[in-house]
PDBQT receptor file of N, H, CA, C and O in Angstrom, charges set to zero:
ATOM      1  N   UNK A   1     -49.860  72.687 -26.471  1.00  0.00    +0.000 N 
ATOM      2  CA  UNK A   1     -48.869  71.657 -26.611  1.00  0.00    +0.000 C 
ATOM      3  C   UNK A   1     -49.435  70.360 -26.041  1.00  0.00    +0.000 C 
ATOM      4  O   UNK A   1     -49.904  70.392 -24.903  1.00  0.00    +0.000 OA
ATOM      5  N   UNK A   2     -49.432  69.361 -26.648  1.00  0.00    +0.000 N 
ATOM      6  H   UNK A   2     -49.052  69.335 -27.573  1.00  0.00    +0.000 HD
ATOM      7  CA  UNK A   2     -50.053  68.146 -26.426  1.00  0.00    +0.000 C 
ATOM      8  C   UNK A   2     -48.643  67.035 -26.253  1.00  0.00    +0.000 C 
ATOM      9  O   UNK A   2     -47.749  66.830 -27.075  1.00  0.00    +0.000 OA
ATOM     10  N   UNK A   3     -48.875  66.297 -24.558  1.00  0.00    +0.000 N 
ATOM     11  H   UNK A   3     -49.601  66.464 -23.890  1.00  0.00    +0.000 HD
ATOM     12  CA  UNK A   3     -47.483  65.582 -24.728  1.00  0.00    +0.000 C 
ATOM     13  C   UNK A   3     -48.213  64.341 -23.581  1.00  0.00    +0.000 C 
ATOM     14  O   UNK A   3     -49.234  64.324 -22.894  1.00  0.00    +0.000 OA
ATOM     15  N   UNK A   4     -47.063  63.370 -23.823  1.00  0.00    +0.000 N 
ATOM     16  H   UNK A   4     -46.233  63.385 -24.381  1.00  0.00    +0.000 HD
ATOM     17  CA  UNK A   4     -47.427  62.189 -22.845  1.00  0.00    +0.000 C 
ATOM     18  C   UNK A   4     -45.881  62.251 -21.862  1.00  0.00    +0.000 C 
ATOM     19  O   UNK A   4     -44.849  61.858 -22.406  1.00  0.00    +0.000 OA
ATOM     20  N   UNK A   5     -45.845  62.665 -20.699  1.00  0.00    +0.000 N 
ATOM     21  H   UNK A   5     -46.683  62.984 -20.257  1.00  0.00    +0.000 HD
ATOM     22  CA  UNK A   5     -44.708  63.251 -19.642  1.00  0.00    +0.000 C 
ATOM     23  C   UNK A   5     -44.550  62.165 -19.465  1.00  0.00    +0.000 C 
ATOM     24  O   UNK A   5     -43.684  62.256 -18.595  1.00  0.00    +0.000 OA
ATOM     25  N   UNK A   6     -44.761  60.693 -19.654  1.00  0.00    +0.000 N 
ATOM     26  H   UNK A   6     -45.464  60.619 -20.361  1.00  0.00    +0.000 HD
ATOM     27  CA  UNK A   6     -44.470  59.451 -19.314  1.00  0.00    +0.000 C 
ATOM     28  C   UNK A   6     -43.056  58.652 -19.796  1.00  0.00    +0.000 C 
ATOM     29  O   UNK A   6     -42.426  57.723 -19.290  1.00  0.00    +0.000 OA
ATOM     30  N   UNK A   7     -42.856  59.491 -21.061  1.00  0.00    +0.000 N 
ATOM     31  H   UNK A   7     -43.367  60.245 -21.472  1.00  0.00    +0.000 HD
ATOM     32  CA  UNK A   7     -41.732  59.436 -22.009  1.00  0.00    +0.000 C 
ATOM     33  C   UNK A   7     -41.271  60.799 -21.809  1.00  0.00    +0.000 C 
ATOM     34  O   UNK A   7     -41.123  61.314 -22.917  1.00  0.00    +0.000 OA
ATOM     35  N   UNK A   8     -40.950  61.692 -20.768  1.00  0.00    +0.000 N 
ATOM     36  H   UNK A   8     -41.071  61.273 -19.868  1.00  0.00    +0.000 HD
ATOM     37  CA  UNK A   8     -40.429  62.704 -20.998  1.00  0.00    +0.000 C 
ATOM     38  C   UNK A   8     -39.201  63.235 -21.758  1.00  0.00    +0.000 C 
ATOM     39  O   UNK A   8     -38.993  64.174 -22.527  1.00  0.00    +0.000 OA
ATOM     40  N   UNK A   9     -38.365  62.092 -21.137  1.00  0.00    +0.000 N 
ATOM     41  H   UNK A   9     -38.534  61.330 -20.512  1.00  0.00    +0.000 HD
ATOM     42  CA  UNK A   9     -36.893  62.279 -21.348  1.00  0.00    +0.000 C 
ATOM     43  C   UNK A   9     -36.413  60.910 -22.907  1.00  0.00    +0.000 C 
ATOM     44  O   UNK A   9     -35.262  60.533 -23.125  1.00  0.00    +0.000 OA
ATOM     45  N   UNK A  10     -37.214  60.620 -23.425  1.00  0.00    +0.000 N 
ATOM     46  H   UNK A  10     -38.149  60.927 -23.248  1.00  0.00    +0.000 HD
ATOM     47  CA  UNK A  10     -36.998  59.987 -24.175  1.00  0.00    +0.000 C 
ATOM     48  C   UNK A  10     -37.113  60.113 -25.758  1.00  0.00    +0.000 C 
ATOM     49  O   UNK A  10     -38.139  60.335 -26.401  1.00  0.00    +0.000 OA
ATOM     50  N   UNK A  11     -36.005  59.949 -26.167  1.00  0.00    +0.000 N 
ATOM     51  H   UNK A  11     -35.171  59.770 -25.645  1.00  0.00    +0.000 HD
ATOM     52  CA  UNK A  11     -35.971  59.894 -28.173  1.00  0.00    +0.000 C 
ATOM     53  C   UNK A  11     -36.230  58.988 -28.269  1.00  0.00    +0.000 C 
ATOM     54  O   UNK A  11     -36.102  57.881 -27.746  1.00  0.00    +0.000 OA
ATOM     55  N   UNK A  12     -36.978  59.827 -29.605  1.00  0.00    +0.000 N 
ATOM     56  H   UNK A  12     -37.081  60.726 -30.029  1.00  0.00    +0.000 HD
ATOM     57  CA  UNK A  12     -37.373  58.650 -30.351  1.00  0.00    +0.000 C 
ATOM     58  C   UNK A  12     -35.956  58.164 -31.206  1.00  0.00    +0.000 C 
ATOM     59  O   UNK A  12     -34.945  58.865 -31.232  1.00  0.00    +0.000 OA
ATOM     60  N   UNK A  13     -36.055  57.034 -31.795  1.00  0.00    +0.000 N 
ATOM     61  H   UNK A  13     -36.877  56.464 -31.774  1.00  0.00    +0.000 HD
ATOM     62  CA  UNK A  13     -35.216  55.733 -32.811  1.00  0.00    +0.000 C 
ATOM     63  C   UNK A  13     -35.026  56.975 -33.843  1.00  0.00    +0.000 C 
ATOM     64  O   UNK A  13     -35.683  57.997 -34.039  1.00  0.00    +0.000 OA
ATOM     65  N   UNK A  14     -33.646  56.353 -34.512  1.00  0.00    +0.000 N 
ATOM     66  H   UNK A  14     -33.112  55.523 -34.353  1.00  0.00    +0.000 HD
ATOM     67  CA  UNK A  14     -34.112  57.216 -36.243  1.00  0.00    +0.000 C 
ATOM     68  C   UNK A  14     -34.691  56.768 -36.964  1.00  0.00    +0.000 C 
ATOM     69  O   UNK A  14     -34.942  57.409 -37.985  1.00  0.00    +0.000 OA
ATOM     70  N   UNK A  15     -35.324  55.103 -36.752  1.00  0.00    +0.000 N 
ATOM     71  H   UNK A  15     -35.120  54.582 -35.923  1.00  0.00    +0.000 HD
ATOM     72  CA  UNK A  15     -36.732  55.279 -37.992  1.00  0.00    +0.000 C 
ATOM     73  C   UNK A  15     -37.820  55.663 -37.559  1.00  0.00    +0.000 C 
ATOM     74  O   UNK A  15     -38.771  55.750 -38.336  1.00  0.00    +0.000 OA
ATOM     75  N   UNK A  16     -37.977  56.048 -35.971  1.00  0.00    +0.000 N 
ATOM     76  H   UNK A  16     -37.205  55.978 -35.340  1.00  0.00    +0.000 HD
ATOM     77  CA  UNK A  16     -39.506  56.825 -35.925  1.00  0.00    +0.000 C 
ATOM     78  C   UNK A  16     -39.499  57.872 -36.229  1.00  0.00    +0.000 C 
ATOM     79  O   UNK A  16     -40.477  58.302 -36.841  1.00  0.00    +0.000 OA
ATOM     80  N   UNK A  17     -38.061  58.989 -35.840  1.00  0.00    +0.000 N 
ATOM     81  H   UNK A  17     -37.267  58.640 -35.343  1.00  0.00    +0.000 HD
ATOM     82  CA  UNK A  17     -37.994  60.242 -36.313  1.00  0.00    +0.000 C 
ATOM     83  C   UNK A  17     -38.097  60.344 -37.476  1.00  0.00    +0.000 C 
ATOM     84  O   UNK A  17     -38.760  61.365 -37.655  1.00  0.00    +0.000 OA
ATOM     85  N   UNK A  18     -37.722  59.692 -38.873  1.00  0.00    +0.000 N 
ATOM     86  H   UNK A  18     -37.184  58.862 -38.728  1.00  0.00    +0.000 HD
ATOM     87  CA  UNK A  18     -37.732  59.812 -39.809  1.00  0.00    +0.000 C 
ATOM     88  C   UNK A  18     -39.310  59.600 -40.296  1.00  0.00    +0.000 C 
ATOM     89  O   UNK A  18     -39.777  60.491 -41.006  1.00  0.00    +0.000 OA
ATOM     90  N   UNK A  19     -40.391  58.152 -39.855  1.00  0.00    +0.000 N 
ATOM     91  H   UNK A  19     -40.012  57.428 -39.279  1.00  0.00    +0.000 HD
ATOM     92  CA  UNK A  19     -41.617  58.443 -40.485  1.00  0.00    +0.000 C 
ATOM     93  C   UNK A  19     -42.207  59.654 -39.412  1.00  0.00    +0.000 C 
ATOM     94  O   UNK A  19     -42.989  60.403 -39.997  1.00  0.00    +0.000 OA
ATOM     95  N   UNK A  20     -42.082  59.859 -38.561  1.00  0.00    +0.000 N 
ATOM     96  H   UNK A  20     -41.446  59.250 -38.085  1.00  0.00    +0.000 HD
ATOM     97  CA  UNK A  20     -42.545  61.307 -38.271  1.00  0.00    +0.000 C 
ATOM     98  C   UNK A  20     -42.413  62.372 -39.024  1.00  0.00    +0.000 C 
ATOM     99  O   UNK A  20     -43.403  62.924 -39.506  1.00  0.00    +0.000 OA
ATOM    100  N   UNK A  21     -41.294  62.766 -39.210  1.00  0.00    +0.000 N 
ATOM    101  H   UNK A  21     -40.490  62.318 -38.819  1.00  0.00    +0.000 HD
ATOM    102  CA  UNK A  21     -40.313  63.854 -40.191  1.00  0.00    +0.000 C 
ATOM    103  C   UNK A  21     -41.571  63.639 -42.185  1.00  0.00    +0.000 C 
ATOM    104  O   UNK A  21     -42.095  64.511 -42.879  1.00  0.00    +0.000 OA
ATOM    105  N   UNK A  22     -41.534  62.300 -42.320  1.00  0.00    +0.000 N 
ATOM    106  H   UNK A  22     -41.108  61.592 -41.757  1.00  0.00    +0.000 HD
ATOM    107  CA  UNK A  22     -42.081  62.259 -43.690  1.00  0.00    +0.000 C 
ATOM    108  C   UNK A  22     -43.461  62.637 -43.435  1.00  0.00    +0.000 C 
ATOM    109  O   UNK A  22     -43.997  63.504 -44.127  1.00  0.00    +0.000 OA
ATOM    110  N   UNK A  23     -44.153  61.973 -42.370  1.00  0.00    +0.000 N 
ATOM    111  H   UNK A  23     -43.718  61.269 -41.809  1.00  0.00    +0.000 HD
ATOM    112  CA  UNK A  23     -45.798  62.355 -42.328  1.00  0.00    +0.000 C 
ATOM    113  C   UNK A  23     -45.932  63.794 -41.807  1.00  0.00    +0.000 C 
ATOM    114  O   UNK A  23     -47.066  64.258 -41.686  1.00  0.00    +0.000 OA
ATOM    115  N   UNK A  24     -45.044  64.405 -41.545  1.00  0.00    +0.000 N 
ATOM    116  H   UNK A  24     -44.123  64.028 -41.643  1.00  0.00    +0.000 HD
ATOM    117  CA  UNK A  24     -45.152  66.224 -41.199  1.00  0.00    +0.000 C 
ATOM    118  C   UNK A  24     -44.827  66.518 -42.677  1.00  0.00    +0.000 C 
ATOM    119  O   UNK A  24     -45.462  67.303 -43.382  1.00  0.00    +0.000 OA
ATOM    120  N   UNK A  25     -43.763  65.792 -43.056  1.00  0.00    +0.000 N 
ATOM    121  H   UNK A  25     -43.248  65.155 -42.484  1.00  0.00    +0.000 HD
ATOM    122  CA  UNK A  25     -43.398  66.762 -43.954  1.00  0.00    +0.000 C 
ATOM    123  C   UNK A  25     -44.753  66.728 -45.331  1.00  0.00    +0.000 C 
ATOM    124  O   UNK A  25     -44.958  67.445 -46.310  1.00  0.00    +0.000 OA
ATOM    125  N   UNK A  26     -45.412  65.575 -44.788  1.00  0.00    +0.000 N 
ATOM    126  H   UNK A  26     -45.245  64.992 -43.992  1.00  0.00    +0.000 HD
ATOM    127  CA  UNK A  26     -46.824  65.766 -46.089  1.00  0.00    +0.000 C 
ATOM    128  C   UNK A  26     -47.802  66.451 -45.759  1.00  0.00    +0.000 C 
ATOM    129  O   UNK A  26     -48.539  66.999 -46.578  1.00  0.00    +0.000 OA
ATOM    130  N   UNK A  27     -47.952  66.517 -44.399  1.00  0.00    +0.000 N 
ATOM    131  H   UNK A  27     -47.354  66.072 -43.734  1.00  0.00    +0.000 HD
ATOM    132  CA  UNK A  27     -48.937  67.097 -43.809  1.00  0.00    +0.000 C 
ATOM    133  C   UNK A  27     -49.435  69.107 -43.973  1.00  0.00    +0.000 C 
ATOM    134  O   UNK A  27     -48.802  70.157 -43.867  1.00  0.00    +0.000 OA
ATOM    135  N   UNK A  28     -50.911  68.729 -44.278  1.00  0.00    +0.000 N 
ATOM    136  H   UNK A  28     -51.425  67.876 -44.365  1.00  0.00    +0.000 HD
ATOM    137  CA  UNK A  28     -51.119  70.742 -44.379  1.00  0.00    +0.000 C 
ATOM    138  C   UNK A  28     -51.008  71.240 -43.654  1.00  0.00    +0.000 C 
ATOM    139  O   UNK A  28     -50.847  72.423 -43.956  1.00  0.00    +0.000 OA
ATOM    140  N   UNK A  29     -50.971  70.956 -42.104  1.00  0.00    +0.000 N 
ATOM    141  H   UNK A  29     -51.101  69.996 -41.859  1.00  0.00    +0.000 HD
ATOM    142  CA  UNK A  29     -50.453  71.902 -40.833  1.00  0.00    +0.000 C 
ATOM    143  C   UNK A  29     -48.819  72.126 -41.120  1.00  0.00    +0.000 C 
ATOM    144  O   UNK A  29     -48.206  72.819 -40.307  1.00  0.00    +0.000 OA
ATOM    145  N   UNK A  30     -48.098  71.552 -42.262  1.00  0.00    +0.000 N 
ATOM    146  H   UNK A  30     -48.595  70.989 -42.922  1.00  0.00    +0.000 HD
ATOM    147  CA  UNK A  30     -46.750  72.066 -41.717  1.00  0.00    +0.000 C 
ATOM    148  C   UNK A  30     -46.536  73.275 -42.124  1.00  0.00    +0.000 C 
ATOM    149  O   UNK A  30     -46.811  73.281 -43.324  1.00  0.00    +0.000 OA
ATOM    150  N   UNK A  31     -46.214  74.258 -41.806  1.00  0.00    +0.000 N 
ATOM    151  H   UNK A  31     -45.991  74.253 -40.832  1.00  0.00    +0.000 HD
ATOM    152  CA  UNK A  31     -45.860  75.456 -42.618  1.00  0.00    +0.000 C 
ATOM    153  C   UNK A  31     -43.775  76.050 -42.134  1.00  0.00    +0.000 C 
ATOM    154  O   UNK A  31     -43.006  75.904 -41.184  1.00  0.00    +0.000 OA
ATOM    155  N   UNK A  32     -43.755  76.706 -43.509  1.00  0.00    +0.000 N 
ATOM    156  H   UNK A  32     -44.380  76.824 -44.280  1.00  0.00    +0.000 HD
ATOM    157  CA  UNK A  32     -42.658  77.114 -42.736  1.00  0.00    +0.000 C 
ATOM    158  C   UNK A  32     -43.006  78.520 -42.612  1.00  0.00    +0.000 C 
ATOM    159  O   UNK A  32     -43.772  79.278 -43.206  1.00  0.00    +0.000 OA
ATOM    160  N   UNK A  33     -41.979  78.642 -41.390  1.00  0.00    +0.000 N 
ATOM    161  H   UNK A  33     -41.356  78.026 -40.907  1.00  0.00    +0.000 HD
ATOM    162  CA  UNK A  33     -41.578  80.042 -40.514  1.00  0.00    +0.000 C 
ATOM    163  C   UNK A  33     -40.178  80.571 -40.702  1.00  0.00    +0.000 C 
ATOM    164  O   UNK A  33     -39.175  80.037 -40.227  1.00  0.00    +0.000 OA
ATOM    165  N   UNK A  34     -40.195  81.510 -41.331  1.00  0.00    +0.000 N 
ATOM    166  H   UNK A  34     -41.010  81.943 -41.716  1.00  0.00    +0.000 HD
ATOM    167  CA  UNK A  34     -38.696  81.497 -41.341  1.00  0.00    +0.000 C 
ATOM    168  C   UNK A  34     -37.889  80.901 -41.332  1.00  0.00    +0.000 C 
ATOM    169  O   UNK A  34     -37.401  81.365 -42.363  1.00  0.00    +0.000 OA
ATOM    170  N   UNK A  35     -36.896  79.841 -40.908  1.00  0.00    +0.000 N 
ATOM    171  H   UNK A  35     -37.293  79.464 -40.071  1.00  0.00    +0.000 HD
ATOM    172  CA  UNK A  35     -36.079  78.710 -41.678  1.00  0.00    +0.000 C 
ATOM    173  C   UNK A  35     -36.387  77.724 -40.896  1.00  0.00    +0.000 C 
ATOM    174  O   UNK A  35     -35.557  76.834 -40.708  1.00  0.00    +0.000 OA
ATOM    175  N   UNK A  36     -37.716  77.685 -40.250  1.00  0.00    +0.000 N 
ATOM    176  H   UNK A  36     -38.390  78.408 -40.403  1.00  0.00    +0.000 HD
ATOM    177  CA  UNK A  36     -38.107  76.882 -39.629  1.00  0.00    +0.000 C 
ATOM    178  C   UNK A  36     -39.327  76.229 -40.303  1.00  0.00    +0.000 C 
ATOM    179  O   UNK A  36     -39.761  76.958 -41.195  1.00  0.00    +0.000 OA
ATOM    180  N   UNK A  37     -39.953  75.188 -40.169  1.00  0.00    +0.000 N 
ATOM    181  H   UNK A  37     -39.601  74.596 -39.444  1.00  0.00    +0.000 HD
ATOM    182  CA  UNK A  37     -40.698  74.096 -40.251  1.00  0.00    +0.000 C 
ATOM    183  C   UNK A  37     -41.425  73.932 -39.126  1.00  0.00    +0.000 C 
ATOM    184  O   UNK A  37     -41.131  73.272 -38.129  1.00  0.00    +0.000 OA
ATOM    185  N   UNK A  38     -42.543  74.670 -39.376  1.00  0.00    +0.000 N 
ATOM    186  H   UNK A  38     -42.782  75.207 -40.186  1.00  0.00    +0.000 HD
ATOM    187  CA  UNK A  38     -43.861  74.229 -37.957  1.00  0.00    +0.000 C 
ATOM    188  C   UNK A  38     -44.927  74.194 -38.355  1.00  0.00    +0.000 C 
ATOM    189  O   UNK A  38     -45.372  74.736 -39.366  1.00  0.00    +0.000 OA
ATOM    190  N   UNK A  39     -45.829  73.085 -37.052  1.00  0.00    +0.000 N 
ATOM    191  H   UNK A  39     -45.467  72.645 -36.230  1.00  0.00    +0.000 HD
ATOM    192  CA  UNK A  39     -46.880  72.507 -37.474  1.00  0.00    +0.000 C 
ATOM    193  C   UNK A  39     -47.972  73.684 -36.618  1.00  0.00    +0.000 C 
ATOM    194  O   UNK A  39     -48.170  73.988 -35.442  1.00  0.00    +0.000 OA
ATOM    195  N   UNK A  40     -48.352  73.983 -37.561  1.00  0.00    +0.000 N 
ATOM    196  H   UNK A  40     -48.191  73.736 -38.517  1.00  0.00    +0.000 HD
ATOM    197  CA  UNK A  40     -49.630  75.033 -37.487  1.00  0.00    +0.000 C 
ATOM    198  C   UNK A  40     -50.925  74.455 -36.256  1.00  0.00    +0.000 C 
ATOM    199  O   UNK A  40     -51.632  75.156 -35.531  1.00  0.00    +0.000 OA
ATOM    200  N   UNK A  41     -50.881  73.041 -36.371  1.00  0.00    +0.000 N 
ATOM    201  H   UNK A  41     -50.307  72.472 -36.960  1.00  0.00    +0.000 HD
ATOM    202  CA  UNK A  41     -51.724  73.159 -35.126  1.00  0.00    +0.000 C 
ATOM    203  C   UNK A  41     -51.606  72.984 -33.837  1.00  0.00    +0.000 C 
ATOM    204  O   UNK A  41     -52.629  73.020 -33.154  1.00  0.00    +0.000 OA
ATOM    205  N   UNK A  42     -50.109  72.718 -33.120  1.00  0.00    +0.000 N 
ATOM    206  H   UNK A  42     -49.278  72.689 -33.676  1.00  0.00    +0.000 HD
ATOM    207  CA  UNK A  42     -50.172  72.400 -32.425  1.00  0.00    +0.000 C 
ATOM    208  C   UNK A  42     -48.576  74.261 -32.035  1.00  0.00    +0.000 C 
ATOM    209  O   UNK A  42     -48.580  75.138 -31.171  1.00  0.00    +0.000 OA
ATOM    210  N   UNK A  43     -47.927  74.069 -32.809  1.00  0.00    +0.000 N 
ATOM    211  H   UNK A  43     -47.923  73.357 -33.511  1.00  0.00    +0.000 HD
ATOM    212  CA  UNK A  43     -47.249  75.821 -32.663  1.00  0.00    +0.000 C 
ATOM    213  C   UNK A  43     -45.736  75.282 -32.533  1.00  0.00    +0.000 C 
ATOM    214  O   UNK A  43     -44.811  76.071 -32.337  1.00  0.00    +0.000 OA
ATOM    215  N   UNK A  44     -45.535  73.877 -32.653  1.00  0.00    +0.000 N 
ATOM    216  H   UNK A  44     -46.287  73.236 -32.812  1.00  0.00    +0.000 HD
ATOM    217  CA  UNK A  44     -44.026  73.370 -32.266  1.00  0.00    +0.000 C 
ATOM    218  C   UNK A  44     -43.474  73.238 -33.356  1.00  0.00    +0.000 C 
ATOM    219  O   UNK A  44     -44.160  73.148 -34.374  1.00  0.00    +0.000 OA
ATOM    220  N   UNK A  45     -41.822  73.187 -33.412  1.00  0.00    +0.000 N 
ATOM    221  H   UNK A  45     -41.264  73.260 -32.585  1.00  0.00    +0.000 HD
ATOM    222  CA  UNK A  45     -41.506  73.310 -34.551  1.00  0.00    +0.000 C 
ATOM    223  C   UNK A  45     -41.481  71.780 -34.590  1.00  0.00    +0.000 C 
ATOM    224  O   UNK A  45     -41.751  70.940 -33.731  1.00  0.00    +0.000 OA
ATOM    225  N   UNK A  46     -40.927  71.655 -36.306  1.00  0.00    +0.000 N 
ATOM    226  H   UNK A  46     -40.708  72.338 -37.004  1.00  0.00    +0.000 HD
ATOM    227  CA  UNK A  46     -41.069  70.151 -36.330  1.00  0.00    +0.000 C 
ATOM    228  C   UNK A  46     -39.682  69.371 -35.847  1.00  0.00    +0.000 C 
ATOM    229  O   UNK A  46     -39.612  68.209 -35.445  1.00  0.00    +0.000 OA
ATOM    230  N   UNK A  47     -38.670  70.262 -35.986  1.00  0.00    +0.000 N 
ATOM    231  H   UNK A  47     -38.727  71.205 -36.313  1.00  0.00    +0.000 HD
ATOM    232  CA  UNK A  47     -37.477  69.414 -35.653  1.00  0.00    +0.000 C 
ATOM    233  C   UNK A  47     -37.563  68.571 -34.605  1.00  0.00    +0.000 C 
ATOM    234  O   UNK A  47     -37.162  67.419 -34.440  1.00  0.00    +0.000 OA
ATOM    235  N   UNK A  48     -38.281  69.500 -33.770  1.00  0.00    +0.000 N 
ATOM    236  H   UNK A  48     -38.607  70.436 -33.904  1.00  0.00    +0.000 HD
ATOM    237  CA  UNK A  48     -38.649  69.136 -32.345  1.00  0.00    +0.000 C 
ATOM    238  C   UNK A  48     -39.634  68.081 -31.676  1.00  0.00    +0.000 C 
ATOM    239  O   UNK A  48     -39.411  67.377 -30.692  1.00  0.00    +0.000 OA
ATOM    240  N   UNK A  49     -40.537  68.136 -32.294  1.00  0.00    +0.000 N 
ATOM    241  H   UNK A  49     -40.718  68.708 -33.094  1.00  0.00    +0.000 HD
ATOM    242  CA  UNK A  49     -41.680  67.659 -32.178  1.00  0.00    +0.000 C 
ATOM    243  C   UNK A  49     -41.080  66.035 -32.430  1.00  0.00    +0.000 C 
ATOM    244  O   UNK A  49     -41.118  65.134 -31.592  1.00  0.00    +0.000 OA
ATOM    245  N   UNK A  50     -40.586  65.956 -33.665  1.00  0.00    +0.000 N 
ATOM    246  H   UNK A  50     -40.555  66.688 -34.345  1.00  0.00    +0.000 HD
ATOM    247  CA  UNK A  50     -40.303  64.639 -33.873  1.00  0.00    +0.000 C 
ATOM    248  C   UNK A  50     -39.381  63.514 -33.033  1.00  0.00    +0.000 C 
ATOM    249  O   UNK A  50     -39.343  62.284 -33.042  1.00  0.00    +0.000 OA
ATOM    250  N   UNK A  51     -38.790  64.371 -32.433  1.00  0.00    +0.000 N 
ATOM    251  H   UNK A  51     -38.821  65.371 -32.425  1.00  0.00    +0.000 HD
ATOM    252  CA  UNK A  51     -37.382  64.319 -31.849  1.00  0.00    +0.000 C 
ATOM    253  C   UNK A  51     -37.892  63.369 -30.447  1.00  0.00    +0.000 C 
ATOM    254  O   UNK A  51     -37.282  62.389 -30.021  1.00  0.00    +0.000 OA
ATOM    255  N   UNK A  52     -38.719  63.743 -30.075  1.00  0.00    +0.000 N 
ATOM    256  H   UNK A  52     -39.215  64.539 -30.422  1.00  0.00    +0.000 HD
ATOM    257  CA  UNK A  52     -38.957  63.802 -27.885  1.00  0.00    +0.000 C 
ATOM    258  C   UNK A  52     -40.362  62.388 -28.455  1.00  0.00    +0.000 C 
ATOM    259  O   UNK A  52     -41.226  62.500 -29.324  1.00  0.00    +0.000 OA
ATOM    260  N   UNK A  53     -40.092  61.337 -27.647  1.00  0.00    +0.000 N 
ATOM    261  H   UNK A  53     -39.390  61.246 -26.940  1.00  0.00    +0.000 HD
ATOM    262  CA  UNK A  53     -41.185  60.649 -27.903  1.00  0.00    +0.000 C 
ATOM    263  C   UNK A  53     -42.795  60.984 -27.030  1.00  0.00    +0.000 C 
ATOM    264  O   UNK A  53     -43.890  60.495 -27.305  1.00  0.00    +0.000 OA
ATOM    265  N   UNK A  54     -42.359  62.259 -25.610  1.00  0.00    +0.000 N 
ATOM    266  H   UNK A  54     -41.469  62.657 -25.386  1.00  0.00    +0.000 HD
ATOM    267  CA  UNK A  54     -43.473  62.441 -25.392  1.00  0.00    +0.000 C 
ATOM    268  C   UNK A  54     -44.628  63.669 -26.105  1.00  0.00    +0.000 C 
ATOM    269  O   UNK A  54     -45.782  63.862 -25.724  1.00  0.00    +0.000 OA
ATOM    270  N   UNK A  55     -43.861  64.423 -27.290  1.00  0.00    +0.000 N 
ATOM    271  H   UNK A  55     -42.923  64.266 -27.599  1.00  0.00    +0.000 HD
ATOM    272  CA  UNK A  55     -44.681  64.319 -28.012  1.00  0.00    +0.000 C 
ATOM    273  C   UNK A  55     -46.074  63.798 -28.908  1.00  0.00    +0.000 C 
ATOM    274  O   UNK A  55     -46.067  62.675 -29.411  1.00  0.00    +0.000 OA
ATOM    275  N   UNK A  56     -46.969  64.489 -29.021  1.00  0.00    +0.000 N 
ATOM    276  H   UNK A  56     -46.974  65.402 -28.612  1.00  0.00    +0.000 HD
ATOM    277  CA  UNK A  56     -47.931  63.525 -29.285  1.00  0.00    +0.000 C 
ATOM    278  C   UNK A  56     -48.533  64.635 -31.189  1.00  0.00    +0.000 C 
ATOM    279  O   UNK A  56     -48.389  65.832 -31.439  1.00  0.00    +0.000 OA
ATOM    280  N   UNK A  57     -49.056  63.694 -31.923  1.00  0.00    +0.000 N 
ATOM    281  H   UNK A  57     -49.173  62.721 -31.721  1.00  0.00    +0.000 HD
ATOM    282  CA  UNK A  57     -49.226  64.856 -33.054  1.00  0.00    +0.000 C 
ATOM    283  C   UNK A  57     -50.912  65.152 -32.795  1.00  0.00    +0.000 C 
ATOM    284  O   UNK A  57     -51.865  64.373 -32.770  1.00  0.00    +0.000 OA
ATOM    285  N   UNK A  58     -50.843  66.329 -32.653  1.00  0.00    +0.000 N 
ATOM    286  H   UNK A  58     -50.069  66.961 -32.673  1.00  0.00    +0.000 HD
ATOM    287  CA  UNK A  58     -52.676  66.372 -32.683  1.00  0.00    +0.000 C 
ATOM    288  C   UNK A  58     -53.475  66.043 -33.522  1.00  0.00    +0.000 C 
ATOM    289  O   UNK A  58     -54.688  66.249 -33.547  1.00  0.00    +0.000 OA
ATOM    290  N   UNK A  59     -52.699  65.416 -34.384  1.00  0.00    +0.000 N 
ATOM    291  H   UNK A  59     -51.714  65.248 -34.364  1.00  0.00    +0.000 HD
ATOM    292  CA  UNK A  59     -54.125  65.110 -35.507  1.00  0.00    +0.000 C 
ATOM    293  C   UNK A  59     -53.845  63.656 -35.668  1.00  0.00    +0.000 C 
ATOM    294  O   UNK A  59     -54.248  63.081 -36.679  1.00  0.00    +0.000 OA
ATOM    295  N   UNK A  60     -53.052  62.895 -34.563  1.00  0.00    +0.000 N 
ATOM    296  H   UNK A  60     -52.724  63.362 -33.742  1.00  0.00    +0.000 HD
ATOM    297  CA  UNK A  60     -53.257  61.362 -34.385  1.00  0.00    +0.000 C 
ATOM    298  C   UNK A  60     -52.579  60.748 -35.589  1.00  0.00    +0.000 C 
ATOM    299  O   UNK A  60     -52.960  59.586 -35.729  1.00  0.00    +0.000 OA
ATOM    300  N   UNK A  61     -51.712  61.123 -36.503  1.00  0.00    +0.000 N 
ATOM    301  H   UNK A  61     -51.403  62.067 -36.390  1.00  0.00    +0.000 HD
ATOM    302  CA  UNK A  61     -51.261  61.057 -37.138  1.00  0.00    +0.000 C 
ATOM    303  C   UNK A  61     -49.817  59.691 -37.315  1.00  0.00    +0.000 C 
ATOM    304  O   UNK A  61     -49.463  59.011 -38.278  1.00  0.00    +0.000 OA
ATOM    305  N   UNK A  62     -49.367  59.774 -36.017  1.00  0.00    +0.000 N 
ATOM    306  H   UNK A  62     -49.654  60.327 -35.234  1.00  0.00    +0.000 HD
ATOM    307  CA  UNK A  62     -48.183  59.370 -35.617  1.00  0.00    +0.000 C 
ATOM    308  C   UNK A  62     -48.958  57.698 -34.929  1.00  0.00    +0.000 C 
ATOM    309  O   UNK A  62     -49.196  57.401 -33.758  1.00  0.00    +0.000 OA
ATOM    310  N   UNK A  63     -49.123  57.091 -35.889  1.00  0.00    +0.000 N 
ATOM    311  H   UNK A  63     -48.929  57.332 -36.840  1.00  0.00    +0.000 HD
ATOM    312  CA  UNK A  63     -49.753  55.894 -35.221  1.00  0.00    +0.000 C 
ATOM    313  C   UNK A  63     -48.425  54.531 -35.559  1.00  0.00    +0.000 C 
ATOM    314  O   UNK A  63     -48.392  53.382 -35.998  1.00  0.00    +0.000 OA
ATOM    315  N   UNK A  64     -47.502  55.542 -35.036  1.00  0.00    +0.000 N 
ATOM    316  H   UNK A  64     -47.529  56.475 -34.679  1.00  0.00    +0.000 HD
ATOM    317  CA  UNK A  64     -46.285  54.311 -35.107  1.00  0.00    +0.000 C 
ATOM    318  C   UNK A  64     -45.252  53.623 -33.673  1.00  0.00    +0.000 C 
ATOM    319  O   UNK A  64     -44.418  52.742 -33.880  1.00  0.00    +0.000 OA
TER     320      UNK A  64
C-alpha cells in the first residue's frame, strides 16, 4: 500500500475523485473481484483508493 499520511484524513473534491475513478477505470491494473473493482497493483479496491487523498497510484498515474 503506497500512501502520503500527510493527507491522512483528507477527501479528495468530486472532480478529483471522478478523474481518478476514469483513469482506473481505463487502466489494465483494474480488475474486478467479485463486485468489486481493484487495482491489481497496488491490492486496494478502487472505491477506496480514489476516495482518501493520501492515497497515492503506483503507477504515477494520478498527476492531478
Amino acid at each position: 500500500m503506497i500512501e502520503d499520511v500527510s493527507n491522512f484524513d483528507i477527501t479528495t473534491t468530486p472532480d478529483e475523485k471522478d478523474k481518478r475513478l476514469a483513469l482506473c477505470g481505463s487502466c489494465e491494473e483494474n480488475k474486478e473481484v467479485g463486485e468489486r473493482q481493484l487495482c491489481m497493483k497496488c491490492a486496494c479496491p478502487i472505491d477506496y483508493v480514489v476516495t482518501y487523498k493520501f492515497k497515492i497510484c503506483p503507477l504515477n498515474k494520478w498527476d492531478i
